[in-house]
N, C-alpha and C positions, 0 to 999 in steps of 0.2 A: 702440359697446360696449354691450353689454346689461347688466342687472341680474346675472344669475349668472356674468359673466364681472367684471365689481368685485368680487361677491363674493370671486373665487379672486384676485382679483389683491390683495385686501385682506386674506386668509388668509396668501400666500405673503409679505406685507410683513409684517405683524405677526410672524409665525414665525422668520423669519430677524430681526427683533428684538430677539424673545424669545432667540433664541440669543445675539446679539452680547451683551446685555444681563449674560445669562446666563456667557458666558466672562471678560467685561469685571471683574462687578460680585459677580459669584454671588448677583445678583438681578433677578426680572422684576417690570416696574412691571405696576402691578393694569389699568393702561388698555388695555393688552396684551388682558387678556383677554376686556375690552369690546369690543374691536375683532376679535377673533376673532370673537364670536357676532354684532355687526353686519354681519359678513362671510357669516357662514351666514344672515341676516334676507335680505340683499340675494339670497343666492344661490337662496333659497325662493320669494323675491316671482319671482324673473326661472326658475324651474323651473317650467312646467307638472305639478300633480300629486305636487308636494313633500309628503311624508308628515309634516306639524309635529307630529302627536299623536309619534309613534315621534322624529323626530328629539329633540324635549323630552324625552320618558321617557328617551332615551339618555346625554341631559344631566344628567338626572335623577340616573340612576342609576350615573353616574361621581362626581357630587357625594358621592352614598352611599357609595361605593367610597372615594372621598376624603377623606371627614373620618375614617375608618377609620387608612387610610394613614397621616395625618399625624398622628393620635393615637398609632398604634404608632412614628412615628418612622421610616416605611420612605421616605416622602415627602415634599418640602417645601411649605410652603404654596404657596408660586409654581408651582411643579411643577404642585401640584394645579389651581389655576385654570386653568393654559393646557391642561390635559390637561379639565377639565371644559368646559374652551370649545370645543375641538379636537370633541370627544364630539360636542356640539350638529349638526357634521356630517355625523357617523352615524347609522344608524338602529338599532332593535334588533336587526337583522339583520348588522350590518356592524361593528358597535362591540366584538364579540370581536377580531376580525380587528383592527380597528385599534389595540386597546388590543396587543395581541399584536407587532405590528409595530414600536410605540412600545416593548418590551421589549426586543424582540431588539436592534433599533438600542439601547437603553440598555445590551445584556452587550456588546454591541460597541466601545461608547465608552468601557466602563470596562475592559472587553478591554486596549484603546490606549491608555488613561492608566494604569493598572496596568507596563503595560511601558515605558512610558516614564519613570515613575517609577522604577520599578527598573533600568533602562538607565544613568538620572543619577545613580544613589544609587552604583551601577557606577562609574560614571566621576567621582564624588567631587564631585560638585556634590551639595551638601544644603543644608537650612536656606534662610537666606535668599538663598544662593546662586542657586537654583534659582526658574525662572520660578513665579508664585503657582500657577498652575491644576497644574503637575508637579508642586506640593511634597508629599512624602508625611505623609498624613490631608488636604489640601484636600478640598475638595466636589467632587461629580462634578456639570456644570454640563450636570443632565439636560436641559435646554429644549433641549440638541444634537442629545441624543437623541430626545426629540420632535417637531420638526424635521423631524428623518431620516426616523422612522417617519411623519410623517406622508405626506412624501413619497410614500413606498413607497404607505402606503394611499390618495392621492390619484391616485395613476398607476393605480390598480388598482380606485377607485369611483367615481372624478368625470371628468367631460368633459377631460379635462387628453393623456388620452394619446395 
């Protein structure tokens, strides 16, 4: 096993994590996000030609993006971290793309919980009737969506597909 293959295998563990964590708790431990950019350290050392200036700046600059977000209240701090960590494996090139794909996976997810919620409120299960993550105003338990999108954008930038 090489360096950039722990990397990704230390990406897809943390992430799917972060989701369990995330549907479980509706919230993601901070070590999470540690583990994500030690996942992109590993995948850089074991990449011939890894771009660290552009991968950092990308990081960078979803941090900026992020403290934005979670000031306006569009995003949660957890959110922000694992999506700031996720960044670190982008480059300035690829980190629209990826933030974009962690989007669409996010209308998709609340697409699905939106109707299921109202499917149950339908069918007379409310309140605490109703599982925590259904219940209508829960949190949407973006790390899923995250997750997803990342997927997408790892199938489509990294050695994976």
């Amino acid at each position: 096993m090489t360096l950039s293959d722990a990397g990704l295998i230390v990406l897809a563990v943390s992430l799917l994590a972060a989701a369990g964590f995330d549907l479980w708790k509706f919230e993601i431990p901070d070590t999470l996000t540690i583990t994500i950019i030690a996942g992109a350290l590993l995948f850089g050392l074991g990449t011939p030609g890894f771009d660290w200036a552009s991968h950092a700046a990308a990081g960078g600059a979803m941090f900026g993006f992020g403290l934005l977000a979670f000031a306006r209240g569009w995003l949660g701090g957890g959110d922000i971290k694992i999506m700031t960590g996720c960044a670190c494996w982008a480059t300035l090139g690829t980190i629209i793309e990826q933030q974009v794909l962690i989007a669409v996976a996010g209308g998709v997810l609340a697409l699905v919980l939106l109707l299921l919620r109202s499917s149950l409120k339908l069918a007379g299960v409310t309140g605490e009737d109703a599982p925590r993550l259904v219940r209508v105003g829960a949190h949407l338990p973006y790390a899923v969506a995250i997750a997803g999108g990342m997927a997408a954008w790892g199938w489509r930038n990294l050695p994976i597909g």
